[in-house]
C-alpha positions as CSV (number, residue, x, y, z in Angstrom):
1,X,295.9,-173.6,-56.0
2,X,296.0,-169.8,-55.1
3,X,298.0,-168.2,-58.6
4,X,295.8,-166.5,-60.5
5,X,297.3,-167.5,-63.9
6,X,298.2,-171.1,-62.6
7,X,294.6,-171.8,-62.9
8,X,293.9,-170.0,-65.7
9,X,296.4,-172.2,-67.4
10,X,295.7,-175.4,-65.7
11,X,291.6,-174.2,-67.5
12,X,293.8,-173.7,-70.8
13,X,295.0,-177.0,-70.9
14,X,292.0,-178.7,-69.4
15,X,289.7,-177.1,-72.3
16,X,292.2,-177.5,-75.0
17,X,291.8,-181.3,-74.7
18,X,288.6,-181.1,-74.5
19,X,288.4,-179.2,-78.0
20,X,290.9,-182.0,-79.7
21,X,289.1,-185.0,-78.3
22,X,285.2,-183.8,-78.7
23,X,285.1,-185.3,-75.0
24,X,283.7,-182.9,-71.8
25,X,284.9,-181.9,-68.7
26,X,286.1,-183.9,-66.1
27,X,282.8,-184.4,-63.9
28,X,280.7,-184.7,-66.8
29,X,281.2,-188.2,-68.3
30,X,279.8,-187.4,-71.7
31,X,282.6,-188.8,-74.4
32,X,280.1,-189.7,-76.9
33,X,277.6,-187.6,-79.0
34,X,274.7,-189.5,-77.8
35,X,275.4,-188.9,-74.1
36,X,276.3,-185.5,-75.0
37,X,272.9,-184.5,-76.3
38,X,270.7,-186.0,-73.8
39,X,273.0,-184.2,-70.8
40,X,272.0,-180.8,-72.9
41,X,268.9,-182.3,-73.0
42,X,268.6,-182.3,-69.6
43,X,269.9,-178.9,-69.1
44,X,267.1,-177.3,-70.8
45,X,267.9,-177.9,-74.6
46,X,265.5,-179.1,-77.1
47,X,266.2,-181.4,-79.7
48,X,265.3,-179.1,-82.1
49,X,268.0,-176.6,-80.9
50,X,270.7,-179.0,-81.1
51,X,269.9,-180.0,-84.4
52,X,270.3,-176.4,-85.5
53,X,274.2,-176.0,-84.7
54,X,277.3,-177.9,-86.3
55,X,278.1,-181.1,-85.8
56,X,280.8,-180.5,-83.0
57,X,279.7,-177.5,-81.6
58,X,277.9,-178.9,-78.7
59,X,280.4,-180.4,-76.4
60,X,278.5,-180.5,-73.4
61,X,280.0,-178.3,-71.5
62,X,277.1,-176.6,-70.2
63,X,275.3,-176.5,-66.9
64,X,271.7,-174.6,-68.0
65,X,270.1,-172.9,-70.9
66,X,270.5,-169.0,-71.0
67,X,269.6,-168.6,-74.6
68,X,265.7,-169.8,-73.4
69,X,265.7,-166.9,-70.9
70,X,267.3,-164.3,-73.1
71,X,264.7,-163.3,-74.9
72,X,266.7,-162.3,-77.8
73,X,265.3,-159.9,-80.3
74,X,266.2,-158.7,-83.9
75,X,269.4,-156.6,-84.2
76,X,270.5,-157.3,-80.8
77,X,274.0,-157.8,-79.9
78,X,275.5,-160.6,-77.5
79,X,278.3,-161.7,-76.2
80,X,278.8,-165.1,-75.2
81,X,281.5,-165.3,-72.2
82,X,283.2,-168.0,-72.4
83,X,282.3,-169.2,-76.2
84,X,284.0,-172.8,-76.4
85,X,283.5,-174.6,-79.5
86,X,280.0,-171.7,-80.5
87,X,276.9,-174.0,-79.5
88,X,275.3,-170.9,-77.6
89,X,276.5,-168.1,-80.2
90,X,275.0,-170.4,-83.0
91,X,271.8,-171.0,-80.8
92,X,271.4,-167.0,-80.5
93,X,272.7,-166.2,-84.2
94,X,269.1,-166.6,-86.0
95,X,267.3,-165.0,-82.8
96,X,269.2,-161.7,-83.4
97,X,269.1,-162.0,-87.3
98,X,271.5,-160.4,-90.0
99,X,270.4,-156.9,-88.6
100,X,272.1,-158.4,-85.5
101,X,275.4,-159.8,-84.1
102,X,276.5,-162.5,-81.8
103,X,280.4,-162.1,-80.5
104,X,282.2,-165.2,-78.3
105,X,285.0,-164.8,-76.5
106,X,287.0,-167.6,-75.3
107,X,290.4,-167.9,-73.9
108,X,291.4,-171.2,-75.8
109,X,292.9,-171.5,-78.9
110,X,291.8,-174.8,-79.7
111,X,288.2,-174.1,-78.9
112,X,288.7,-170.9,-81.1
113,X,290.0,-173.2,-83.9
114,X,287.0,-175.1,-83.4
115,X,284.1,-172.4,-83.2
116,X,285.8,-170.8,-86.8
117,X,285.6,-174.0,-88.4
118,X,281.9,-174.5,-87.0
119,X,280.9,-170.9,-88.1
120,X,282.2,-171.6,-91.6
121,X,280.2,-175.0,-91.6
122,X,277.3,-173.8,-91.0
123,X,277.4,-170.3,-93.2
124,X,276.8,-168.2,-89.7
125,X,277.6,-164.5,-91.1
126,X,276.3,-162.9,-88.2
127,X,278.9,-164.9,-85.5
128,X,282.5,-164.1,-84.6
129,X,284.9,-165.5,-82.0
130,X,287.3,-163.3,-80.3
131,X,290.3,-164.4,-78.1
132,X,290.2,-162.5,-74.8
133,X,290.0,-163.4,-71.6
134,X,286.9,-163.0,-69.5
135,X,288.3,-160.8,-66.8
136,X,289.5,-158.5,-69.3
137,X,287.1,-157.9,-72.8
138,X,288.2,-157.5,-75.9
139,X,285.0,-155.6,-76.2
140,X,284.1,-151.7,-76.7
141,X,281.7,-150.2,-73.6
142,X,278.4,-149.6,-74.0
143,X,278.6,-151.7,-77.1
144,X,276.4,-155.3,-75.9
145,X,272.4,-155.7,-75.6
146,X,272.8,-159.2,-73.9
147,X,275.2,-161.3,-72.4
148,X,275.1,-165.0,-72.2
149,X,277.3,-167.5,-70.4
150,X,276.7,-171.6,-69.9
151,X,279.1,-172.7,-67.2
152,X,282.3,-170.7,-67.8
153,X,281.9,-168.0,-64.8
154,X,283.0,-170.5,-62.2
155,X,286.3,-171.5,-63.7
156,X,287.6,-167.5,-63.4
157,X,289.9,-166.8,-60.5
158,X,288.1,-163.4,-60.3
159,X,284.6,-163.4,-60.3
160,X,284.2,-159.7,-59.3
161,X,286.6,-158.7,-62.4
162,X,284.3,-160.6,-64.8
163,X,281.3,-159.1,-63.3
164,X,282.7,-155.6,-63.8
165,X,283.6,-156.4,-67.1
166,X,280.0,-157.2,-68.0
167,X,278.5,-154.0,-66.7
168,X,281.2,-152.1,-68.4
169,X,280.5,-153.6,-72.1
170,X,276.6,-153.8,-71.5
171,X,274.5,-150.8,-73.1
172,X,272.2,-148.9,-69.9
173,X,269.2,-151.5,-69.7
174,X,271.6,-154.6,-70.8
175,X,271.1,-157.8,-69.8
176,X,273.0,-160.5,-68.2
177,X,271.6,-164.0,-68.7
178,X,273.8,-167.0,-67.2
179,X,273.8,-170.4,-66.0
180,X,276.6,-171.3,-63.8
181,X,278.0,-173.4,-60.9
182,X,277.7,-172.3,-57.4
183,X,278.5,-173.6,-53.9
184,X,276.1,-174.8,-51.0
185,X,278.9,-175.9,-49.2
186,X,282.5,-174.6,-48.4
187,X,284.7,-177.0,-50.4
188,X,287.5,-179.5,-48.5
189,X,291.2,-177.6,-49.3
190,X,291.7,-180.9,-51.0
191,X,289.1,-180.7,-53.3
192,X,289.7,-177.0,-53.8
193,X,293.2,-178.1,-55.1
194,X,291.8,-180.9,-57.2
195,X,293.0,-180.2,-60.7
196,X,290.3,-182.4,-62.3
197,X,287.5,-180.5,-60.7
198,X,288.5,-177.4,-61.7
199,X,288.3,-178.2,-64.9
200,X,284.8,-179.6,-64.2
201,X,283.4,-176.9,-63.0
202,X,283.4,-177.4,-59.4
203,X,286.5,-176.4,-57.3
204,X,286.5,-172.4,-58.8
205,X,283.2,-172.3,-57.9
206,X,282.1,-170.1,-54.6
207,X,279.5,-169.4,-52.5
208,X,275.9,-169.3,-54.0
209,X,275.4,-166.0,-51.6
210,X,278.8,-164.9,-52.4
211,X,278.4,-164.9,-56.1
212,X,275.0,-162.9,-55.6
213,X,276.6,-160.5,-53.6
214,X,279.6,-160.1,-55.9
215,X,276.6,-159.2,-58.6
216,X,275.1,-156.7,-56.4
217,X,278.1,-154.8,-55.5
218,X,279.2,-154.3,-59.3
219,X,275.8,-152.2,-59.9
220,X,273.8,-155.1,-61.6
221,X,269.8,-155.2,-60.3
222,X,266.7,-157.2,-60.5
223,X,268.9,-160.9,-60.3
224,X,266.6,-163.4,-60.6
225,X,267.4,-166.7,-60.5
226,X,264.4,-168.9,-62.8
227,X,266.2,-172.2,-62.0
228,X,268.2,-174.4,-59.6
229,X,269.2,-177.8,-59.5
230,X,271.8,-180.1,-57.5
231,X,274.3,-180.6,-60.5
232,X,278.3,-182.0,-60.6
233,X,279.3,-182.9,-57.2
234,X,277.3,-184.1,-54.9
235,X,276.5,-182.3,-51.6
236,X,278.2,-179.3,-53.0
237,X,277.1,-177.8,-56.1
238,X,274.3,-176.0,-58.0
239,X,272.9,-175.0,-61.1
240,X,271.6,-171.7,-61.7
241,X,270.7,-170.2,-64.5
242,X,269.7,-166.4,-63.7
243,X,269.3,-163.0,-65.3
244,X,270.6,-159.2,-64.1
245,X,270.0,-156.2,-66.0
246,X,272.6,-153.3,-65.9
């Protein structure tokens, strides 16, 4: 599965069902709430967080905790790549306070759908949702303070396009804080193809030293990477969660 926009819209339809059922990707086995919050658990979320956002906002989707390396101040203003139903925009909204402004963008109408009618639930005033795609911002440059992304990096077809896209929005001194899915392993072709992995966050994945490398040659410096961890597949993926500052 080479075409660009076949995968993005094989990711379209994956999420979309995803959004209507409440359920999670395909490697994740979490179709219940109460699996769902202990897998976030496990991925660095308190229980405290979680009980701070909508019912319905946290799908368990992601792979990490970015917001609890972001260091988020007052009147700061993120952008969450990647959005989905607005768990992490709602987790950074009172960090950033009304002098401050959280943006999502996600690709999915359905998840879009989802993260309004979240917003509006929970009376977030400081929170929008944009449609855009990832490789290409609906944002101003020079406009963001922080970035933030939980799993979403891996499923775009190009990585060096979203990375460019970053530096270009962030302000001089901005900061990039993501978890994501990377490679230990080259994947099988089959599993590259696989449909159902794609959509769980494995087979768009690349290269841990790829991905760095990729960051690097976009301009971003001092990557850090504060956590690992075996995650999805076994033998072939990994959890980072990491930070780069523009």
């Amino acid at each position: 599965m080479r075409n660009h926009q076949k995968i993005k819209n094989v990711i379209k339809k994956g999420y979309a069902n995803i959004a209507s059922t409440s359920g999670c990707c395909g490697s994740c086995n979490c179709n219940t709430n109460k699996i769902t919050q202990r897998q976030s658990g496990q991925f660095g979320y308190s229980d405290e967080e979680m009980r701070q956002v909508p019912s319905g906002s946290n799908l368990g989707l992601g792979c990490g905790n970015p917001i609890a390396l972001a260091s988020l101040k007052k009147g700061e203003t993120v952008l969450d790549l990647g959005s989905g139903a607005g768990f992490d925009s709602f987790l950074a909204s009172p960090k950033v306070g009304k002098t401050g402004k959280v943006i999502g963008v996600d690709m999915t109408d359905e998840m879009l759908e989802k993260a309004n009618e979240n917003t509006k639930r929970g009376g977030f005033k400081n929170v929008e949702f944009r449609k855009g795609d990832i490789e290409n911002l609906p944002i101003e440059s020079n406009s963001i303070d922080v970035i933030i992304s939980n799993c979403v990096i891996n499923l775009a077809p190009n990585k060096s396009r979203v990375f460019e896209e970053a530096y270009r929005v962030l302000k001089q001194g901005g900061r990039l804080m993501v978890s994501d899915v990377v490679l230990i392993k080259p994947l099988t072709e089959k599993l590259k193809n696989n449909k159902k992995l794609l959509v769980g966050c494995i087979s768009g994945a690349i290269l841990k030293k790829d991905y760095l490398a990729l960051l690097k040659e976009v301009g971003f410096s001092n990557i850090t990477i504060h956590q690992e961890k075996p995650a999805f597949l076994k033998d072939y993926g990994l959890s980072i969660t990491y930070s780069a500052v523009k």
